[in-house]
N, C-alpha and C positions, 0 to 999 in steps of 0.2 A: 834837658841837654846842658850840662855844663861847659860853661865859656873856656875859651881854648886861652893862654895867658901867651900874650906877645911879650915878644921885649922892649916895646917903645924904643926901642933904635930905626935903626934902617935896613931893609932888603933891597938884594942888588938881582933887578933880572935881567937875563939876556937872552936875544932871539937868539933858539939853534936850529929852529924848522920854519922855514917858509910858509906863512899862509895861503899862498897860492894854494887852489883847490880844498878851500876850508869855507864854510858860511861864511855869511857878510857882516853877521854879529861877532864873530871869532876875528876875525877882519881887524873889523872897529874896536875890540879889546884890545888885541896888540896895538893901535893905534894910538887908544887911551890912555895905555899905559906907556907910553912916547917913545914906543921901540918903532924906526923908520925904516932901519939895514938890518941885515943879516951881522948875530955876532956883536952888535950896540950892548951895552949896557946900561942900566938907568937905575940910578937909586932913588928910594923912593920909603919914606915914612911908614914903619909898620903899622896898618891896621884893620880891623874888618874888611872895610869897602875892599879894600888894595887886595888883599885874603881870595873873598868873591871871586875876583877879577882874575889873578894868576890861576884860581882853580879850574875858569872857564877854559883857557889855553896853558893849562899844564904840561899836555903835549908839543908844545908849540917852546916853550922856554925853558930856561935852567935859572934856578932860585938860589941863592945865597944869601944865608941871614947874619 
């Protein structure tokens, strides 16, 4: 599987769907990644881990790189 190439900048995500009625790990992903309110946004270091994480709750965010 060949590695996906980041830009080493920053991604900017932001809650557009409520977790409410989602797992409790889906939950705690948006949590991690320090989205609190609906519509926050939070930038954040591209890289794997971060990768992971937004693809748990893709549905849940909108990504800006």
């Amino acid at each position: 599987m060949p590695k996906k190439e980041t830009s080493g900048g920053t991604i900017r995500v932001t809650l557009v769907r409520s977790p409410i009625g989602y797992t409790k790990v889906q939950k705690d992903t948006v949590k991690a990644l320090g989205l609190r309110r609906m519509h926050q946004t939070v930038e954040h270091k591209d890289n794997p881990a971060l990768r992971g994480m937004i693809q748990k709750v893709i549905h849940l965010v909108q990504v800006e790189e």
